[in-house]
N, C-alpha and C positions, 0 to 999 in steps of 0.2 A: 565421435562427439559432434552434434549438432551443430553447436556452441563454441568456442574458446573461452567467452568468457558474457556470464551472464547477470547482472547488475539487477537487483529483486528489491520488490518495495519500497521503493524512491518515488518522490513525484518529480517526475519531469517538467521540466520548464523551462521554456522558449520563447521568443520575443513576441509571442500573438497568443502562446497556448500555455495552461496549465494541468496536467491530469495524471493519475495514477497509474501507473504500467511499468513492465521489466521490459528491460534494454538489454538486446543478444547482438553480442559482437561476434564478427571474423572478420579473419584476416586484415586487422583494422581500422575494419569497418562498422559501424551500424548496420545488420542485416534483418533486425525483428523486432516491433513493439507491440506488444503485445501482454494483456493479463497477465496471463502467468506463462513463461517460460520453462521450460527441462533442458537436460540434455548436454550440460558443460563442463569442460575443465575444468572452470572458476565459477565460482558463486563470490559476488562481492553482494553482502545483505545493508542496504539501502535504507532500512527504517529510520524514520525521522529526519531524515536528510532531502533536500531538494538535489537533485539529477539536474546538472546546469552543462549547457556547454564551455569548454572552458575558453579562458578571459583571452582574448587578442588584446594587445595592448600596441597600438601604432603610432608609437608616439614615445621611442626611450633612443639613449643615447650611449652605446658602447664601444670599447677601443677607440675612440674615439680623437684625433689629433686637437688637441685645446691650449695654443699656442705656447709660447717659448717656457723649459724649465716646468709648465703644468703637464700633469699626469692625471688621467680619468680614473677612476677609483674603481670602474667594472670593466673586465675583458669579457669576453664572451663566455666565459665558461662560469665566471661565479653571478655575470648579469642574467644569463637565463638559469640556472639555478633558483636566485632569487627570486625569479618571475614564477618558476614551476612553485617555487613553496608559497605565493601568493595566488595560488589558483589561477594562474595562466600556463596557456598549450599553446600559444605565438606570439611574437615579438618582432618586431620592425624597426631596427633601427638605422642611420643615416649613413649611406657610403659619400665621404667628403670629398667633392672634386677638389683639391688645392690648384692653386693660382699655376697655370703651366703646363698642367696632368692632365693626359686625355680622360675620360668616365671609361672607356676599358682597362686601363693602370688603374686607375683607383680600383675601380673592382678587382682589379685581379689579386691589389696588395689586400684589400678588405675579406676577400673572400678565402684570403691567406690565415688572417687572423681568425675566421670563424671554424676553419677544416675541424671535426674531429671534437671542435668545443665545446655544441652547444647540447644541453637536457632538454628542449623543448626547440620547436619549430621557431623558423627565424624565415625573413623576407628583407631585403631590403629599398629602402627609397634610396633617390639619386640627390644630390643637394650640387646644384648648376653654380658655381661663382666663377666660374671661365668663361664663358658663353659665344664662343666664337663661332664660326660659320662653319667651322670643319664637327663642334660638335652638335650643334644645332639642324645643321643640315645633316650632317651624315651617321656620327654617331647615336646621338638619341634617338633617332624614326627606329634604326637597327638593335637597340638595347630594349623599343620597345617591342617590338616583335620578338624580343628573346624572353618577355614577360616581368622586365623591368619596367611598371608599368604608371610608378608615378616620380616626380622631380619635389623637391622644393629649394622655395628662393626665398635669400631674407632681403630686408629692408633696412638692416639694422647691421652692426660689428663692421667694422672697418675692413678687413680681409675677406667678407662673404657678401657684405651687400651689393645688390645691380643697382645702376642709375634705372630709374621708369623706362628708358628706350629699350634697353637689355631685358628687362621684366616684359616689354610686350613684345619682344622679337623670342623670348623664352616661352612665354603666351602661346605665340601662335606656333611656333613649332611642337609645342605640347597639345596643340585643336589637332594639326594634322596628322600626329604621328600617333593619336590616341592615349595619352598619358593625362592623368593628373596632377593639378599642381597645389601645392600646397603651400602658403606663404608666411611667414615671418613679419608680421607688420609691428614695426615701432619705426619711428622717425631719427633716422641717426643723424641727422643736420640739427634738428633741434637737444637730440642729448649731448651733442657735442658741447653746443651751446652753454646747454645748462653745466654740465661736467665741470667745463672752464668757471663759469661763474660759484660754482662750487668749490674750486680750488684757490679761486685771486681771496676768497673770501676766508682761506682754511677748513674750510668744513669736508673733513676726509674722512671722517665715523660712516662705518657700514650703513646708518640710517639714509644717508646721502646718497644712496645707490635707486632707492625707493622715488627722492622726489628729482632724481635725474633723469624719470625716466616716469613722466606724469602721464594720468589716462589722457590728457589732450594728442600727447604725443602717440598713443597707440591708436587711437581715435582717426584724427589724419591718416596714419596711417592702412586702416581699415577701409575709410574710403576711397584712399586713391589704389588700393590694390584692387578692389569691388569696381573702380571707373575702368582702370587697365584692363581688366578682364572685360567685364563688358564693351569697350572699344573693339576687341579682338575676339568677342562672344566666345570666351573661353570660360567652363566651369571650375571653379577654386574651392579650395579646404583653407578657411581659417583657423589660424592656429593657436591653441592655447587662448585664449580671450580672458581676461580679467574685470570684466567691469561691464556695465548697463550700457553707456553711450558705445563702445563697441559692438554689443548686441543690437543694438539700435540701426547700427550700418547696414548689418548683414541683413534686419528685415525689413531693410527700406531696398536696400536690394533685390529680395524676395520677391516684394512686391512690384517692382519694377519689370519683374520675366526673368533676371537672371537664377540662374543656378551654384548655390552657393553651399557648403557644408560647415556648418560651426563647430568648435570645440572647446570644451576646457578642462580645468585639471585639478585636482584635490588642494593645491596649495590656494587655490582661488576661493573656493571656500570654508578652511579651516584656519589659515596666516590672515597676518595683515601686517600693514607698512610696520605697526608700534614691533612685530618681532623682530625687527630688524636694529630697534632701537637698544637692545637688550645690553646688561652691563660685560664690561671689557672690549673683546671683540667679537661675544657670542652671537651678534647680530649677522657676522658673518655666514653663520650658519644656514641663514634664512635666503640669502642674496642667490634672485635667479631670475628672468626676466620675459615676459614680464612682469616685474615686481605683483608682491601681495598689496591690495588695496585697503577696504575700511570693511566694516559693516555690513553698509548701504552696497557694496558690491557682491559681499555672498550672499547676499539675499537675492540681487539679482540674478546672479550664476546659476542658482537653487533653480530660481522661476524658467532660465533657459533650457535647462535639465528636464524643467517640467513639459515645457510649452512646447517643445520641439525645434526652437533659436540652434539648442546642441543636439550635433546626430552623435558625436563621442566626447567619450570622455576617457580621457588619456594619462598616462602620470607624467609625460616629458619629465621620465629621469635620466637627470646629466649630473652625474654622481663625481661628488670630490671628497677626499679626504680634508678634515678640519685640521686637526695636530699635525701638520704636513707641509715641508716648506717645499711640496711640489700641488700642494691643492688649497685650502681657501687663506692658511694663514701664510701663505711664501711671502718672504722679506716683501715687497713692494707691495703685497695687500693688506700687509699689517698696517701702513704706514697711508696708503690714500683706498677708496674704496674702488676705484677703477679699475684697480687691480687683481681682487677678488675674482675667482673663476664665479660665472655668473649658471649656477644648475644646483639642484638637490633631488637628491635620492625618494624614489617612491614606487619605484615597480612594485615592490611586495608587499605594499602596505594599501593600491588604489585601490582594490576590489573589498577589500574587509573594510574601510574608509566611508563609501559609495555602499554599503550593503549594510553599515550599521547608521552612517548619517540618514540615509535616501531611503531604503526598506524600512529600516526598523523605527523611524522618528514618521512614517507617515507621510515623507516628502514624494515619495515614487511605487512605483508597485514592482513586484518579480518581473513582469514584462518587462517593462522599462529598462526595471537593470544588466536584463539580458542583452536589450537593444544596443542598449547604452557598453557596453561592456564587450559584447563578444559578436554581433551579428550583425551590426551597423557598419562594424570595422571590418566583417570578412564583405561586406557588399561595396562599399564604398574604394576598398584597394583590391578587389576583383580577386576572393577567395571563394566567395561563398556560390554554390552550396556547399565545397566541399570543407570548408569550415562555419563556424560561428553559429552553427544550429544541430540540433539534435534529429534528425529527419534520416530515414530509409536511405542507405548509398555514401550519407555524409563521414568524411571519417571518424572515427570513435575516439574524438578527443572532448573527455570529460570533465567536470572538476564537483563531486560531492561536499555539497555546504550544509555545513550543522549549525542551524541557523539563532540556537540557544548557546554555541561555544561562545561568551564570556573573556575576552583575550586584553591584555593590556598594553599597546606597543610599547615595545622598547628595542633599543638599538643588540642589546644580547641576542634576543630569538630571532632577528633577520640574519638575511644569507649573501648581503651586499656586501662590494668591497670598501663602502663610506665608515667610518668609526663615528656616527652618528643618526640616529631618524628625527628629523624635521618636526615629529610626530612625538616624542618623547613621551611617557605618560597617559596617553589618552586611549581610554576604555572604548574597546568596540565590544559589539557583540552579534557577532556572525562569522563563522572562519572556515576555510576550504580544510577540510579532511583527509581527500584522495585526491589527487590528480592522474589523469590517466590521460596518453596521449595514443595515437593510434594504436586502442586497445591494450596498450601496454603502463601498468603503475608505472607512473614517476614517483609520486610523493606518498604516504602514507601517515598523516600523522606528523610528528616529527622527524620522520627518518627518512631515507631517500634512499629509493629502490633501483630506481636506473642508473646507470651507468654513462659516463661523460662519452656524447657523441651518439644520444638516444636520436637527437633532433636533428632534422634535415633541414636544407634550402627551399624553398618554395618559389614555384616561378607562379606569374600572376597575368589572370587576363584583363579584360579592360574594366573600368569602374562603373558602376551604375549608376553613378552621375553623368556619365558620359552619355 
């Protein structure tokens, strides 16, 4: 056989191109586009469906340690799962330096929990909250030459935030050593702040988690992580962005010469603060950070999507169980909102989200969503070519969308380990069919063809940001 496996009558689409041709794979790879193909093992017949590469999603959170008595609601095995039946072929999520722990322990415990687990490709970033000399100087330059090839640092949670000296001594060891950084901007001196003044006052309803944590304070924080970098003429990924005057940092930045990448993420344009207001403690549900804003902010979000403000767009799912006194309702978060695990689930719902708001309402085009979706994010964390596009040599990780399938989310038909979607209720219409990753189905439909431990490790070269 020619072939292994030959994909007929699809249109293909990729983040510049659209056009009608069969896709011949081997050996997991993309080897021939062309008209018409012969010659296979496999015929997968493609009509009516767009040939999309499938979804990189650089930006979730699994196994994740989420301090005392909380429990992450996905390990590896059922978070990329949920990724594969959402039309994703890779996933990235965050190996946690803890306070103490070289970045080679953590990888090695991290890389413990992924052995063997995952249905789909996985990569991970570094998250720096130790930042001493031993790893700065010696560890990171060596992790990144192993293709560990970007950091992030927050600004924000009391156990993980750097003071600004640590953020530019993290800066520039991240310029020298060739890494990307990625940051976490909210101001955790002013949510302290407000927190307290929310508690002397008794206001501990999940609502309260929304206005402890106001766009001023993302804001500040956005510029002074855009000043640190540019002091130290280091390129950055903003993270998650909720709001206009945020987007307003990054292209006052822009324009300035620096080199900046935006993001954001489905909660930003479909929630807002009132979910969180919801009766009991269902507002809980909502609480992630940071916080859903108004209106006047997913419109903006929309226009950043549009304009090119955001190169991704991500689901940062940091998934908790609700009915669970190890995830959003544990004893202490029933009682003040502080306490609430701050993350909600969305791996498997961002691509159908983004492809029924963005495609199908007229907001974006197929390009776009490809950009946006799977090919920005293999260029940007130094995958691409050999992910995030459908191109001769790249490998043959696909995800066929039927772009008339009609789906309703609900928390039954996902493949998370949350007992909730964020998303309850609301009509998409556009849903990934097949997923195929180097040539081989994962997903079919409803059913799941591969077997736990399809997906490998992926090491990474340098960002083209860089």
């Amino acid at each position: 056989m020619q072939f292994d496996t030959i994909i007929r009558n699809g249109t293909v689409v990729t983040a510049s191109d659209t056009f009608r041709c069969d896709v011949g794979i081997r050996d997991g790879r993309i080897v021939s586009l062309a008209d018409t193909l012969e010659n296979a093992a496999e015929i997968i017949d493609a009509t009516g469906l767009y040939v999309m590469p499938g979804g990189i999603d650089s930006h979730v959170h699994l196994a994740q340690p989420s301090g005392d008595g909380i429990v992450m609601a996905d390990d590896f095995e059922s978070g990329t799962l949920s990724a594969a039946f959402g039309g994703n072929t890779t996933v990235m999520p965050f190996c946690m330096q803890e306070k103490g722990t070289t970045l080679r322990q953590s990888l090695k415990d991290y890389h413990a929990k992924a052995e063997g687990e995952c249905y789909i490709d996985v990569s991970f970033h570094l998250v720096v909250t130790d930042p001493t000399a031993y790893v700065l100087g010696q560890e990171l330059p060596a992790l990144v030459a192993d293709g560990y090839s970007s950091i992030k640092v927050f600004m924000t949670y009391d156990n993980l935030r750097l003071r600004d000296d640590e953020i530019l001594a993290t800066l520039d060891s991240a310029r020298s050593s060739g890494a990307l950084v990625m940051v976490h901007c909210e101001n955790e001196d002013a949510i302290r702040f407000l927190i307290g003044r929310h508690e002397a006052n008794g206001e501990l309803a999940p609502k309260f988690h929304a206005t402890s944590r106001p766009v001023a304070a993302e804001r500040e924080a956005t510029h002074r992580a855009l000043s640190l970098a540019e002091i130290v003429d280091t390129p950055i990924v903003i993270v998650h962005v909720s709001n206009r005057e945020a987007m307003e940092e990054i292209q006052r930045a822009r324009a300035r010469g620096s080199k900046v990448a935006g993001e954001t993420c489905p909660q930003y344009l479909l929630l807002t603060a009132d979910d969180l207001d919801a009766a009991e403690l269902e507002g809980a549900k909502f609480v992630c950070s940071p916080p859903p804003r108004d209106k006047e902010s997913q419109a903006a979000c929309w226009e950043g999507l549009q304009n090119g403000t955001f190169d991704l767009f991500s689901s940062d799912h940091c998934p908790f169980r609700y009915e669970d006194d190890q995830g959003k309702l544990n004893e202490k978060g029933k009682r003040n909102f502080r306490w609430i695990p701050n993350g909600i689930p969305g791996v498997e719902t961002r691509l159908p989200i983004l492809f029924s708001e963005g495609v199908g309402k007229g907001r974006i085009d197929l390009n776009r969503f490809v950009a946006l979706s799977s090919t920005n994010h293999a260029k940007l964390y130094g995958l691409y070519p050999r992910k995030g596009t459908i191109a001769i040599g790249s490998d043959a990780d696909i995800a066929l969308w039927d772009p008339e399938k009609t789906v309703t989310i609900s928390n039954d038909i996902l493949h998370h380990g949350a007992d909730y979607t964020p998303y309850e209720g609301l009509e998409v219409k556009g849903w990934p069919v097949r997923v195929i990753l180097r040539g081989k189905t994962v997903t079919a439909g409803h059913e799941l063809v591969a077997g736990k431990g399809s997906g490998t490790y992926l090491e990474r070269t340098r960002s083209s940001l860089l």
